[in-house]
N, C-alpha and C positions, 0 to 999 in steps of 0.2 A: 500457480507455480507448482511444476510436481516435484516432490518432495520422495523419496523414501528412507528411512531412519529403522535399523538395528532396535530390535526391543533391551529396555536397559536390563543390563543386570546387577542387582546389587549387594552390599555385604549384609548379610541378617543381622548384624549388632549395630550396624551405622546408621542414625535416620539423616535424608538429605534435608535440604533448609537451602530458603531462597539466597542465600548468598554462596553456597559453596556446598562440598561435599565429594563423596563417591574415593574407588581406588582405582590404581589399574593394574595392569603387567608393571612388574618388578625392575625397573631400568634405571638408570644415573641419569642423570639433566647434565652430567660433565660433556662438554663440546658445544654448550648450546652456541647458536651465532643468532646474526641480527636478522639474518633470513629465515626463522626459527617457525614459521607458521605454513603449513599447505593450502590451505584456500577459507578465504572469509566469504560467506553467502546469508541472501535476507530468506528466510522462511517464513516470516509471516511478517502482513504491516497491514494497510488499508488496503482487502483486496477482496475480490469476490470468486466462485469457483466456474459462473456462466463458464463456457466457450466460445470463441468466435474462431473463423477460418479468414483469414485476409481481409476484415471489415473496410467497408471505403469510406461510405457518406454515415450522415446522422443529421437529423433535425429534431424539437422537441414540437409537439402539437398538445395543446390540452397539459394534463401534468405526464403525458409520458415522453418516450425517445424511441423514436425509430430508426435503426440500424440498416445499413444493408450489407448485412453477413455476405458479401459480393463470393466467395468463394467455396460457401455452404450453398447458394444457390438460395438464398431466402430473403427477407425481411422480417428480422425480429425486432421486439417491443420490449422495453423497460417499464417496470410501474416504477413509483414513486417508493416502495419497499423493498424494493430488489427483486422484484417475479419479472425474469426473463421466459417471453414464452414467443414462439414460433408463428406469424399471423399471415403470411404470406408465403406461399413457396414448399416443397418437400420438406417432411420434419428429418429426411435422412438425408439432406443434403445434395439430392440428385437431380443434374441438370433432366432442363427438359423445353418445351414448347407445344403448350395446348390453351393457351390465352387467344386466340381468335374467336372461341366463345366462351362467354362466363362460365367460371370457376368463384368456388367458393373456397377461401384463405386457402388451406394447407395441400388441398386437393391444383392448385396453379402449378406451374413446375415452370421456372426460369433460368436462366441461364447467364451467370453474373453480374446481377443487377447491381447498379452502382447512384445514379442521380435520385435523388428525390426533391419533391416539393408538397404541401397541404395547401389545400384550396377549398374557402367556400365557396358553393356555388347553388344558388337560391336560397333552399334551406337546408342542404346539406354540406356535410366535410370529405373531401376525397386527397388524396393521398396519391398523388401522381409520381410512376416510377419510370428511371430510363434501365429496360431491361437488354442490357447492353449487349451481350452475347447473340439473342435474339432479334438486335435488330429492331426494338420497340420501344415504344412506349402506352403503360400500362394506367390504367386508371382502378383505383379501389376505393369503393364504398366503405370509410369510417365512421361516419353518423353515425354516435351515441357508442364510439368507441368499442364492438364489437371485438370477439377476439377470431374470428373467420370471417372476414370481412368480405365480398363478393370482388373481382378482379377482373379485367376483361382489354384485351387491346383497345386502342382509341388510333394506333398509326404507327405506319411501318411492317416490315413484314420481314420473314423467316433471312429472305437474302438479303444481304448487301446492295445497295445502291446510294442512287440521289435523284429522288424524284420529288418533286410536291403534285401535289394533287387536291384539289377540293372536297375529295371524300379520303381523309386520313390513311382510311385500309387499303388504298393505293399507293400512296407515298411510300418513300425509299429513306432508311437510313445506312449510316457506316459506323456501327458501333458509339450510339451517343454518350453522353457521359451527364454533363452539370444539367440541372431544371430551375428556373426561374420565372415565376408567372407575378405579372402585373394586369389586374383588372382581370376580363375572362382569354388574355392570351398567354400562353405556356412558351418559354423561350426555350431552346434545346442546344446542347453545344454539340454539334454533330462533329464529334472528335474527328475521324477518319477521311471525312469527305471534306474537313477542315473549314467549314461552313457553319452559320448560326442561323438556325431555323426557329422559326412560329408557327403554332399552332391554334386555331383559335375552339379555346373550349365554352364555347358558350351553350348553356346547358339544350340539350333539344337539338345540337346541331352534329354537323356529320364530321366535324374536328378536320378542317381543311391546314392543309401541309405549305407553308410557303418560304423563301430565304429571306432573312433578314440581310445577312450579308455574305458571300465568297469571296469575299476579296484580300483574304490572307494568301500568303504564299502556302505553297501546297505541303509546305512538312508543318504549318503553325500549329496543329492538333489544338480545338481550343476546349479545355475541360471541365471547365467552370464557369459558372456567371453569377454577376452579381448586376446591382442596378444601385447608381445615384441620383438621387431627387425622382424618380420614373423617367429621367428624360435619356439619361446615360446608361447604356450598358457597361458592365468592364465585363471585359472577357480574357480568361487565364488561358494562355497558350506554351501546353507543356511542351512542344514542339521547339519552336521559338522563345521560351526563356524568358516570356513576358509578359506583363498584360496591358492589353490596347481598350479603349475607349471607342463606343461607337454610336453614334446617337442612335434614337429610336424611329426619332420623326421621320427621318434623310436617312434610310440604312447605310451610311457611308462609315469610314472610320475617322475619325474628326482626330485622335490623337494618337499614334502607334508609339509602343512603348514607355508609358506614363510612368510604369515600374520594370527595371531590368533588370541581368545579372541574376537572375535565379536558376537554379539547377533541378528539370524536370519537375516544378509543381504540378501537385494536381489539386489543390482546393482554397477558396478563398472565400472571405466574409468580412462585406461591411457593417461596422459597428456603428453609427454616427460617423465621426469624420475620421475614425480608423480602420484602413483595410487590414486584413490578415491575413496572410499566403503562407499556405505548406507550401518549404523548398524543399519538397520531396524527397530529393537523393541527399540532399545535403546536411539532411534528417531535423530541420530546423522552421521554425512557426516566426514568421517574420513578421513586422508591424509598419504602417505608412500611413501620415497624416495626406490625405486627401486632397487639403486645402495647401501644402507645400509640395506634397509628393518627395519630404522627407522622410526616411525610415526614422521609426524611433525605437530604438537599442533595447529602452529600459521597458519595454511591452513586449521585447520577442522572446522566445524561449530555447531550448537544447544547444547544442554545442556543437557548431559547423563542425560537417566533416566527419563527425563522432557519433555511431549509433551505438545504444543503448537499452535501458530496461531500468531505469529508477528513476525518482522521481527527485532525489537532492534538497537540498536548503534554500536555493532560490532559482530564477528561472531559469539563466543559465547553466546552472548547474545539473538542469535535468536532464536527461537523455531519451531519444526517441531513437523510433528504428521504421522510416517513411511514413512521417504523418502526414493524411490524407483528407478527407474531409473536415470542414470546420462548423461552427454554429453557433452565434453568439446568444446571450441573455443579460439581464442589466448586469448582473456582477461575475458570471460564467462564460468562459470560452471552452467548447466543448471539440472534445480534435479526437481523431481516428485516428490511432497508431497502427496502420496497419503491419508493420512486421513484426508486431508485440501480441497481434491479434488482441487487442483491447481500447478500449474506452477510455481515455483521459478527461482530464480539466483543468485547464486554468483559472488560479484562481484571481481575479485583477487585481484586487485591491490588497490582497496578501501577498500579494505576488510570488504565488507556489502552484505546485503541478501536483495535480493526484490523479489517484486513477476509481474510477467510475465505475467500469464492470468491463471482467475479462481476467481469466485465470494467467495469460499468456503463454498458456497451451493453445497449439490449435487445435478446435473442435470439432470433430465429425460427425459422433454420436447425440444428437441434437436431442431427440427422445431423451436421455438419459441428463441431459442438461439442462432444461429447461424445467425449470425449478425455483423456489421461492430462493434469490443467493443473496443474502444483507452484505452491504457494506459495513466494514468491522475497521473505524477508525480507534487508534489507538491515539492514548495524550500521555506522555513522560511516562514509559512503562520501568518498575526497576526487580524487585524482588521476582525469582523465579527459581523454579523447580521441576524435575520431572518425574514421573510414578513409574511402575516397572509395565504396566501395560502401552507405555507411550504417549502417555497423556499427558500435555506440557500444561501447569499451572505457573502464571503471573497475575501480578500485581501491576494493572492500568489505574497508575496511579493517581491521576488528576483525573481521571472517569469514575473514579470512587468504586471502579469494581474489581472483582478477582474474575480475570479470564481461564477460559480452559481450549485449548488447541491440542484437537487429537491427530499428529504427527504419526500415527501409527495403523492409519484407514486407508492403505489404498493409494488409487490416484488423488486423493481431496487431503486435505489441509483443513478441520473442522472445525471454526473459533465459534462458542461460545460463553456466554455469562453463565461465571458457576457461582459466586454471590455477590449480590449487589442490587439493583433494580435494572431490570430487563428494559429498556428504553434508553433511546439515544443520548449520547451527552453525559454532563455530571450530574447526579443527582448527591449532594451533598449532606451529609449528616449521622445521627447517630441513634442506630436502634439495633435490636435484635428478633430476631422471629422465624420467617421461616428462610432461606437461601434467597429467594429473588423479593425478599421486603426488606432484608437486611440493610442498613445506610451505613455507607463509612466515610471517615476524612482521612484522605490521603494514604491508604496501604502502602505500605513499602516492602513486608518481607512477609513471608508467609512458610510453614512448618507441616510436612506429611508425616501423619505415622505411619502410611499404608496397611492399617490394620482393619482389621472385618467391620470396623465400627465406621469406617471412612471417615477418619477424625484430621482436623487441618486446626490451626494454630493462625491468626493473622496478627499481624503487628499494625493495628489501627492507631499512626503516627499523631496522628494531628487531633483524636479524641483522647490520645492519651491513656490507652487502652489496650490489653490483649485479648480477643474476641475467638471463642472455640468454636466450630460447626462440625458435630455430628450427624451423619447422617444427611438428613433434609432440615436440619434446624442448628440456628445459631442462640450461642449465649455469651452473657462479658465474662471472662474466665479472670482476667487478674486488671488491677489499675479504677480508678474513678475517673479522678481530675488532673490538672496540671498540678502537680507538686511531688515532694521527695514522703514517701514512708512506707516503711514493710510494713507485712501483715497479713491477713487472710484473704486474698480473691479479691471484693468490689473495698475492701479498705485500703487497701494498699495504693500508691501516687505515683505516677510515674511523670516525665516530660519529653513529651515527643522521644519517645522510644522508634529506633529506627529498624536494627537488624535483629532475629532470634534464629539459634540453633537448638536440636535436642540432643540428650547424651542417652545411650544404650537401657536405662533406666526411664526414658521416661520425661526427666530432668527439661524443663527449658533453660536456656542460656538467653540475656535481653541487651542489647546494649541501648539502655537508659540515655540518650547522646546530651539532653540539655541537661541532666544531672550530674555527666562526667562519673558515670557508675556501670559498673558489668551488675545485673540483677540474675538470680535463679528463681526460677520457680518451679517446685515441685508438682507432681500432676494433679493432687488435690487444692492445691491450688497457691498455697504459702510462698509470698513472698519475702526474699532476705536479700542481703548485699553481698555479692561475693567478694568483689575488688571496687575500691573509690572510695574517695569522700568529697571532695571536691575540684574544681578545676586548678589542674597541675601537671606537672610530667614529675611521679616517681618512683622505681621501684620499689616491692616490700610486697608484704604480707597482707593479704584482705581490705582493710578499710586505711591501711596505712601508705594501701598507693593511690595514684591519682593520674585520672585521664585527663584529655580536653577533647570534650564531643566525638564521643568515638560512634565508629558506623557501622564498616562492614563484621560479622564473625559466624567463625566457621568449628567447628570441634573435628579434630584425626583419629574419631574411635575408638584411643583409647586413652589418656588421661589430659588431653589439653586443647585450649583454645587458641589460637588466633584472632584477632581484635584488630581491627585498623582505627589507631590512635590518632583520628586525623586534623586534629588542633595540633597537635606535636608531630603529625607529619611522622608518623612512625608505625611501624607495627608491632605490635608490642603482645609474648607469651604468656596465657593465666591457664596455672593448671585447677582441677577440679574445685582442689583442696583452698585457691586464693593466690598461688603464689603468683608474685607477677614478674615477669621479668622484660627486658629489653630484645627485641631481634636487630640487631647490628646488620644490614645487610653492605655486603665492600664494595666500595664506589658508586655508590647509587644514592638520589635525596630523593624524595617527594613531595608534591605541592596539593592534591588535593585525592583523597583515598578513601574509595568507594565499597565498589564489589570485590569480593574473595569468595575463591574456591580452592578445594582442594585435593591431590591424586595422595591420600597416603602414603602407598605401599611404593610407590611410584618416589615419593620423598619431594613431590612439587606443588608450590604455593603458587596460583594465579592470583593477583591482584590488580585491578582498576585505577586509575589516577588520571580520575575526569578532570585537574589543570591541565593536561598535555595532551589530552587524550590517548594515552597509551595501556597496551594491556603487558601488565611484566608475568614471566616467569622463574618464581625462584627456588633454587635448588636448598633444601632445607638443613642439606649436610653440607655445604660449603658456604650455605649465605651467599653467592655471587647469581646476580639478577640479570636477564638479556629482555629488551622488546618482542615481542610475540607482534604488537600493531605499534605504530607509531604515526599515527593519525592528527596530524597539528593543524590542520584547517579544518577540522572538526565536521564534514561532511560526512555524504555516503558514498560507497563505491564499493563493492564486492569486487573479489580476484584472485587470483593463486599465485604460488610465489614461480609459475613457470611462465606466465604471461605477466603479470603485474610486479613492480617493484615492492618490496612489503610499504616504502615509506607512501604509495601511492594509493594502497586500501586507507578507505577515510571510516571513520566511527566518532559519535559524538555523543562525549557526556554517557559513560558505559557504567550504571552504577549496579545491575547487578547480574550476575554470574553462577552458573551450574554447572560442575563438571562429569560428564559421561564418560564412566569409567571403562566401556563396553569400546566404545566405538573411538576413543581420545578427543573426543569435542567439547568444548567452551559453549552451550547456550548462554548469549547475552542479550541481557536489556540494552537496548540504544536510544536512551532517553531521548536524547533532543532529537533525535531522528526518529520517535515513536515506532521504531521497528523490532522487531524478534530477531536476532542473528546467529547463526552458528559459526564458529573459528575450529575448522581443523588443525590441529598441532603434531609435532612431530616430538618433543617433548614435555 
């Protein structure tokens, strides 16, 4: 996803803090309405920066995946770490035709190649391709997984036709599509000539051309194949809107129409006793017990009718834009979104859609692409920030790491581990050392000074702990264990400490949440109480007020805090000095209050309230609050308030928040949607 992002600018006496911060142009929030947001978009989630141009097919052989980037004019190869690299075909994407003699990988030139199939055969692995443009099909030496693998026609030729022949380089196709081979015969779905052809590859032999069947009517186009028990073909007919059954023994068609009612498929895979059909136009991945030749609902995915670009909270809810190919595994279904230009996956048993690899840009520059590109799943991301070079730090917080996304490179989107252990997954626990040995439990907010020292602040919730990293090395800066007391640095006790801000000084700010205490702490290290003693709602003076599990806080630069009071469902003002008092905001209650940011000069408090899922803006000189999101089904859905209703942008569980003063953007956490989001605003 290309991104470009404004470098920030910030106030020299203000330091930002994962919950909130920054100012902006000097304007009233008076007029706000409920349509009060410009456009909410994802900028970063589980994504990779490959490209693909119009990807069709995919199968996995060995531990990789092969692609046929059908519109770059190649086949490219996934590894198991994310090294997408170029193995057949121009690495510039240029069609071509010179496979009637071997060619080695990248030196072939094709011409929209789309079907694949692997096959061993004696003691090797070969890689059979329908190079559709050209009119062929291709065979390539992968034995011992080479990455220029040797290519060479096996049948068909430059033109058009319908010939079989017993020596293959005679035969005639009409742009094939789907490959399916049983034992040493290759089946073809010779799209155009609306015919299914065989091939027999038996090693040593001259690949003779012969029909299985033509006895479709002349628009069936059939584009896929699959095969049940070896005895049945099914064959997908994008033509026709359906797929027919036809035996192997008797080339006859023994059932026309087994599954109908589909809209322009082109790919299908049986699993055991469930097939699965891209309904192509209708952008939707459909599912059929075999054995009834009933669809089943709760296996299919996207949403008739409705293309898309995300991935949602359950299957339905995901969105495609022409998925095309498919390719099963015991617990994966892998699908070709071709107008996403990218790689998805179904996941069965979670029953969720992710995406695999693919920037969903299209990609031309292949050279420039093909590159080691990790998938970067994110789990409950919330604390976040961003630095004035563009560099966006969060808090993946059940991955126990601090990510860093540089928002400010270009066409790429860069996400790396800036501390934590460098390896997939959570790696849970509690140490200090150097940046990638460091262990945390549970980050949730995190503190930049942007000083030459490159000094960052994390709030290590669940060790109970405030953890410093200068430079390339971390140390525990304040807290031991679970419990209440000031003090010096590692004497001091904190309990699940959730949000910190810094003041002009130097000064942290901690909200202590299972203490029901606002904490400071000085940059050497002393820890004291500013406001709280225990759980209560009261105003006053220092230790004479009392929170209940407070979360989000954010400091306005110059003498006060904000604190979301969210056992009293309140937000409640502590200035420097202790005092505490109430924010009364008119006609507005809250149910559960997360993330805060804030525009100082601006005079606007954002605030989170992941029960509703809404993001409020409140005006600080009237106290009167309007919806910015209002997200109650708690999904995802990007959109702007001139195509999309605002009540129809979804966000779930948004605990925390950054605001860019430069550009008037919201950076949010979208916890349960593991996403990065930006929210343009208009106030």
């Amino acid at each position: 996803m290309k991104v470009t992002l404004s470098v920030l600018l910030f106030l020299m006496t203000l330091i930002m803090t994962g919950c909130g911060g920054g100012s902006s142009n000097d304007t009233s929030l008076s007029g706000i309405s409920d349509a009060s947001f410009v456009e909410l978009k994802t900028i970063s989630h589980a994504q990779s920066y490959a490209k693909f141009y119009k990807p069709e097919r995919i199968i996995q052989d060995d531990v990789y995946l092969y692609v046929s980037d059908t519109a770059n004019n190649c086949i490219r190869r996934i590894s198991p770490d994310g090294t997408v690299i170029t193995v057949i075909g121009s690495v510039t994407g240029v069609a071509g035709d010179n496979t009637d003699t071997a060619q080695k990988g990248t030196s072939a030139l094709l011409s929209g190649p789309t079907g694949m199939v692997a096959v061993t055969i004696g003691a090797e692995r070969h890689l059979f391709i329908a190079d559709t443009g050209n009119n062929k099909i291709l065979d390539a030496n992968i034995t011992g997984n080479p990455k220029l693998p040797s290519v060479v026609k096996i049948a068909g030729n430059k033109s058009s036709g319908y010939r079989d022949d017993s020596n293959g380089s005679k035969a005639s196709f009409f742009q094939p599509h789907g490959l399916y081979s049983i034992a040493n015969t290759l089946y073809v779905a010779d799209t155009m000539n609306h015919a299914v052809r065989s091939i027999d590859i038996t090693s040593g032999g001259s690949y003779g051309v012969s029909t299985l069947t033509d006895s479709m009517e002349a628009t069936s186009q059939p584009v896929d194949l699959s095969v049940d028990g070896n005895t049945t073909l099914l064959v997908l007919l994008k033509g026709a809107n359906r797929v027919d059954a036809v035996s192997i023994s008797k080339p006859t068609v023994i059932a026309s129409g087994v599954v109908t009612g589909l809209n322009a498929p082109e790919g299908l895979v049986l699993d055991g006793t469930t097939l699965y059909i891209s309904s192509t136009q209708d952008h939707t991945v459909l599912a059929y017990d075999i054995t009834t030749w009933k669809e089943l609902p709760n296996a299919a995915a996207g949403a008739k009718s409705k293309k898309g670009n995300y991935e949602g909270t359950t299957l339905r809810s995901a969105l495609f834009d022409e998925p095309v190919g498919l390719f099963a595994t015991t617990n994966e279904l892998f699908v070709v979104d071709r107008g996403n230009h990218k790689i998805r996956k179904i996941l069965k048993t979670e029953k969720l859609v992710r995406t695999v690899m693919g920037s969903g840009e299209a990609g031309i520059d292949l050279v420039a692409d093909d590159t080691k590109q990790k998938i970067e799943e994110f789990y409950k991301p919330e604390g976040i920030i961003v630095n004035p070079e563009g560099k966006l730090y969060f808090c993946d917080t059940q991955n126990q790491k601090i990510r860093r996304i540089d928002i400010g490179s270009g066409s790429k989107t860069i996400i790396s581990t800036f501390i934590g252990q460098n390896s997939a997954g959570s790696t849970q626990g509690n140490s200090v050392g150097t940046l990638s040995t460091t262990k945390l439990y549970n980050p949730t907010s995190l503190v930049g000074l942007w000083d030459t020292n490159q000094t960052f602040y994390i709030v290590d919730s669940y060790n109970h702990v405030i953890k410093k990293a200068v430079g390339q090395s971390t140390t525990f800066f304040a807290g031991s264990s679970a419990g209440y007391g000031d003090g010096n640095t590692t004497q001091a006790q904190f309990n699940r400490p959730y949000s910190a801000v810094a003041d002009q000084g130097g000064n942290l700010y901690v909200t202590d949440t299972y203490n029901h205490r606002i904490r400071k702490i000085t940059p050497s290290g002393v820890v004291t109480t500013l406001a709280g003693k225990s759980e209560g709602d009261t105003d006053g003076q220092g230790i004479n007020s009392q929170f209940s599990y407070p979360t989000g806080i954010v400091f306005d630069g110059s003498n006060t805090l904000y604190v979301l009071d969210n056992g009293n469902k309140k937000i409640r003002k502590v200035t420097l000095s202790g005092a505490v008092s109430t924010v009364t905001i008119t006609g507005r209650s809250f149910i559960n209050l997360y993330g805060i940011a804030i525009a100082p000069k601006r005079g606007t408090l954002y605030v989170s309230d992941i029960g509703e899922n809404r993001i409020w803006a409140i005006n600080l000189a009237t106290l009167k609050a309007r919806s910015l999101i209002d997200a109650t089904t708690g999904q995802w859905v990007d959109g702007n308030n001139s195509n999309t209703p605002f009540t129809h942008v979804q966000i779930n569980h948004p605990k925390g928040m950054f605001y860019d003063e430069n550009s008037d953007k919201l950076y949010i956490s979208d916890t349960d949607n593991n996403i990065i989001r930006i929210l343009s605003v208009k106030y």
